[in-house]
C-alpha positions in Angstrom: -55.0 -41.1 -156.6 -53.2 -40.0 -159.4 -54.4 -35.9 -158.9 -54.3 -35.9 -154.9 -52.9 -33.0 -153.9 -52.2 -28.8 -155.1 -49.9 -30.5 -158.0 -51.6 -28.6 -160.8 -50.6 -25.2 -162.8 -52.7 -23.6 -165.9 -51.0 -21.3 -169.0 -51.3 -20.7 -172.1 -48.9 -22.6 -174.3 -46.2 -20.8 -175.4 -43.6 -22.6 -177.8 -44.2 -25.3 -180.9 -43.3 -28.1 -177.9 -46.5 -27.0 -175.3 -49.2 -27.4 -178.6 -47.4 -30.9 -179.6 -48.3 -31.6 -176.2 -51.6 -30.5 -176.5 -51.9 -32.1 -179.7 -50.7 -35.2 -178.2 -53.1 -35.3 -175.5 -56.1 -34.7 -177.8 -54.8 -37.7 -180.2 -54.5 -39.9 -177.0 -58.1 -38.8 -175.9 -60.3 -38.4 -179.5 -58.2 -40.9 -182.0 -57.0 -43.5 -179.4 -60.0 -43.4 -176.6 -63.0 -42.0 -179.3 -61.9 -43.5 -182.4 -62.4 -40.1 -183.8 -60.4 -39.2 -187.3 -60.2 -36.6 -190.1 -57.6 -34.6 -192.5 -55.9 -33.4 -189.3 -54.9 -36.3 -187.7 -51.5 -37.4 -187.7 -51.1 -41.3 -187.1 -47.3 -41.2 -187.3 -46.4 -38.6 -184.7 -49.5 -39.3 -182.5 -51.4 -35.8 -183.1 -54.7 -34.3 -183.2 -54.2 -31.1 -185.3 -56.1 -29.0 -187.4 -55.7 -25.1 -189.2 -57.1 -23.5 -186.4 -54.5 -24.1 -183.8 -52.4 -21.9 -185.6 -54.3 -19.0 -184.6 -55.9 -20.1 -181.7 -54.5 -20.0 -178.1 -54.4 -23.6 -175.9 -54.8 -23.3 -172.5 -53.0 -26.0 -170.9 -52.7 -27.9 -167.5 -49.8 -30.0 -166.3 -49.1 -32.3 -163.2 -46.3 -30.6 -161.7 -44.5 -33.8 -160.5 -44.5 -35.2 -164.0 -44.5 -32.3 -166.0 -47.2 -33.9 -168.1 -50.3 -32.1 -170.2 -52.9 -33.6 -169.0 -55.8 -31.0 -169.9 -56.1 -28.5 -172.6 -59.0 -26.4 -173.8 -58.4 -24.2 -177.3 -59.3 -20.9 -177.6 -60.4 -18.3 -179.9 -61.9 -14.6 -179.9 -63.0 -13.0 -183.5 -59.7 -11.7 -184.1 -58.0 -15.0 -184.9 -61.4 -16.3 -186.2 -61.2 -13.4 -188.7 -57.6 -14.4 -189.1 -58.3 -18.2 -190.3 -60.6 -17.4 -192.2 -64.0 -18.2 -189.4 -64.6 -19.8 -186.3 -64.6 -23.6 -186.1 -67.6 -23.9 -185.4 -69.0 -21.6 -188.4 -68.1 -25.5 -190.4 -71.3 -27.1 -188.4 -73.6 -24.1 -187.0 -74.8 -20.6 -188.7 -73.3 -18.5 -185.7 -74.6 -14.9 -187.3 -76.9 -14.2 -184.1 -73.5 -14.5 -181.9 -71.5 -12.7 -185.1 -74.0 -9.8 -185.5 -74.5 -9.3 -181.5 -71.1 -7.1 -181.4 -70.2 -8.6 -178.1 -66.7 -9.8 -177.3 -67.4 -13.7 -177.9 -64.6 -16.9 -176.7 -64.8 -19.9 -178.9 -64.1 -22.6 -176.7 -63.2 -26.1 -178.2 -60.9 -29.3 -178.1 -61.2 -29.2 -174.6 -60.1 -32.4 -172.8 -58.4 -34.4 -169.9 -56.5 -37.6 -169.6 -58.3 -40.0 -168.6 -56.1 -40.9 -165.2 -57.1 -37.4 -163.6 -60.6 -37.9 -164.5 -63.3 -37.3 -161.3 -60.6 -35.2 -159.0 -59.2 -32.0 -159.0 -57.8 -32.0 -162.0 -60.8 -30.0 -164.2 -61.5 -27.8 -160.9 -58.2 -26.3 -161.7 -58.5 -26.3 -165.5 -62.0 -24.7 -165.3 -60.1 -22.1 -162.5 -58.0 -21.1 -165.3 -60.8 -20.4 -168.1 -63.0 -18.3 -165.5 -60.1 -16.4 -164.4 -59.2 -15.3 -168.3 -62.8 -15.1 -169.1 -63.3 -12.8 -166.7 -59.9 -11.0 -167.0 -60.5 -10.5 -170.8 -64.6 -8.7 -170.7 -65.5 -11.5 -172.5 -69.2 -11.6 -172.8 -70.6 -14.8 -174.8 -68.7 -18.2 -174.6 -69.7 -20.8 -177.1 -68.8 -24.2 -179.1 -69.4 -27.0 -180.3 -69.8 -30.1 -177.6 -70.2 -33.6 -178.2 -71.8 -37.0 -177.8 -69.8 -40.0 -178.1 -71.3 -41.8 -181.5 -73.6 -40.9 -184.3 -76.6 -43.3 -183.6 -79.3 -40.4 -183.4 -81.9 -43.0 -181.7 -79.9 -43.7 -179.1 -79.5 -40.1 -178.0 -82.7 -39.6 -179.0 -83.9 -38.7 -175.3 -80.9 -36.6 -174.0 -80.8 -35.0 -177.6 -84.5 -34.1 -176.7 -84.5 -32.5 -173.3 -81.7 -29.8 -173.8 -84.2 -29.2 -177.2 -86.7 -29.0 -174.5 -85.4 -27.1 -171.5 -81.8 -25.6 -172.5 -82.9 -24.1 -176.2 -81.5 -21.1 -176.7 -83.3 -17.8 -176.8 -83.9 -16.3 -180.2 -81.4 -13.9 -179.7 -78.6 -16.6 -179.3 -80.4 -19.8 -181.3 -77.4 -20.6 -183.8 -78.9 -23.2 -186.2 -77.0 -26.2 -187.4 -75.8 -26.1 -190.8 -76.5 -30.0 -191.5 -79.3 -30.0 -189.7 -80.2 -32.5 -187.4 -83.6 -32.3 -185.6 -83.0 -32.7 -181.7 -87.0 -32.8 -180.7 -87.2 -36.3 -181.1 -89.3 -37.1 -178.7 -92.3 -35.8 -176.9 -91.5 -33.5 -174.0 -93.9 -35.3 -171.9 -92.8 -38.5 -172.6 -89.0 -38.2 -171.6 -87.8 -39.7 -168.8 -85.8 -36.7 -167.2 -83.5 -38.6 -165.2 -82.3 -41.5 -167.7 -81.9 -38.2 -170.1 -79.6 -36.4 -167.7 -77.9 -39.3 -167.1 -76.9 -40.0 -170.7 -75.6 -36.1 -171.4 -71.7 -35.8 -171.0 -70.5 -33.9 -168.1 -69.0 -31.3 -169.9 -72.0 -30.4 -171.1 -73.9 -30.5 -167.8 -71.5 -28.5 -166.6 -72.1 -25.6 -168.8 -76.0 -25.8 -168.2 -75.5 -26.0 -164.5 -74.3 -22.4 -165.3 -77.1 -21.0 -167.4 -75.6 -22.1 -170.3 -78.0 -22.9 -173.5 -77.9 -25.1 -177.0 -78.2 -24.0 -180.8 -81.1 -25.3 -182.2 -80.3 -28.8 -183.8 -77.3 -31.2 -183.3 -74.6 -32.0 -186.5 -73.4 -35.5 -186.9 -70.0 -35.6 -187.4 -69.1 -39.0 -188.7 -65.2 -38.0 -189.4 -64.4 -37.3 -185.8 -67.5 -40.4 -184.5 -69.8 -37.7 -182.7 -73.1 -36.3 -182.6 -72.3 -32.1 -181.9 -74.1 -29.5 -180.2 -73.9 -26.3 -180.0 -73.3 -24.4 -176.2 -73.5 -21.3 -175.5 -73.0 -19.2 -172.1 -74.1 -15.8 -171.7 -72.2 -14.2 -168.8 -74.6 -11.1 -168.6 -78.1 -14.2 -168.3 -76.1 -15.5 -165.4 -77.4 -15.6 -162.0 -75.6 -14.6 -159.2 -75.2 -18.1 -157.9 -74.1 -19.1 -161.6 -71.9 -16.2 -161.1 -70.7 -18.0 -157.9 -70.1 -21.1 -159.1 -68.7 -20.2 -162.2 -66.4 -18.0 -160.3 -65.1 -20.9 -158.1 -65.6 -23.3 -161.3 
């Protein structure tokens, strides 16, 4: 097993070499494995790069025998968001009930893993990492953008139709998609629960396993081949078990 074994260590990257890597790694995972594409991509050095990595911070994770990236997850608090000019996310949802809520908020996005640690320890350790500086930091509200794989709304009609159904967020939280794409597609009673669960990424079960909610509506993103929603996790909603669990990620 290619993550067997206490081989792992989190930071933050800290020289123009660690966000290549990162940049590498999301090139090898979106472009390569997603066929996603877009102004930022760079085809001749093999990078996944954007304006906002300039300001943001990228937590990353290497295999200590190889010394590889093999996980990063970018993020960004409303000081750098003021400082480029807005939050990725404000580009595909009307965040102003998160904005105007004056709680200390962590934009979490380009998160991702190569595919050979996949199903071991390998996200345990990354997750480890973010719950330790989330909770280090007083942040209050995480949020972003998370995807499906594709842009065919009928086929993720269903899945698209139960977090609509059982994960919307509260009014207080319910950031609205910009180019909006209804997600109640389909009749709460007529969705098969289990097939729906099955078809929702497990990055995204993973945040509602914690209490976390979605914006209301879904943006297609045909640039980057995904269909987006909106997560967001509010640590003061949590449960104690959630609490637990996140805790222990």
């Amino acid at each position: 097993m290619p993550d067997a074994g206490p081989r792992f260590t989190a930071a933050f990257a800290e020289s123009d070499a660690d966000l290549r890597a990162a940049q590498a790694l999301r090139y090898d995972v979106f472009v390569r494995e997603m066929g996603s594409s877009g102004t930022g991509v760079d085809h001749a050095r093999g990078l996944e790069c954007d304006r906002f990595d300039a300001f943001a911070r990228h937590l990353l994770l290497r295999d200590e025998i190889s010394g590889a990236v093999i996980g990063v997850y970018r993020l960004m608090e409303r000081e750098q968001a003021r400082a480029a000019g807005g939050f990725y996310s404000e580009g595909e949802y009307d965040l102003a009930p998160l904005l105007d809520s004056n709680r200390r908020l962590l934009e979490l996005g380009r998160s991702c893993l190569h595919r050979d640690y996949r199903g071991g320890l390998a996200m345990h350790h990354l997750w480890s990492a973010l719950s330790a500086h989330v909770m280090d930091s007083g942040i209050d509200i995480l949020f972003g953008t998370a995807s499906f794989h594709g842009t065919d709304i009928a086929a993720l009609a269903e899945p698209l139709s139960h977090l609509h159904a059982a994960h919307l967020a509260p009014p207080d939280l319910r950031v609205r998609a910009r180019a909006y794409q209804r997600m109640d597609l389909v009749a709460p009673d007529t969705i098969d629960r289990k097939r729906a669960v099955v078809a929702i990424p497990p990055l995204i079960k993973a945040y509602l396993r914690l209490g976390g909610f979605v914006g209301d509506g879904a943006f297609v993103d045909h640039a980057f081949n995904t269909t987006d929603i909106c997560l967001i996790l509010d640590t003061a909603r949590m449960t104690d078990r959630q609490r637990r669990l996140y805790a222990g990620a």
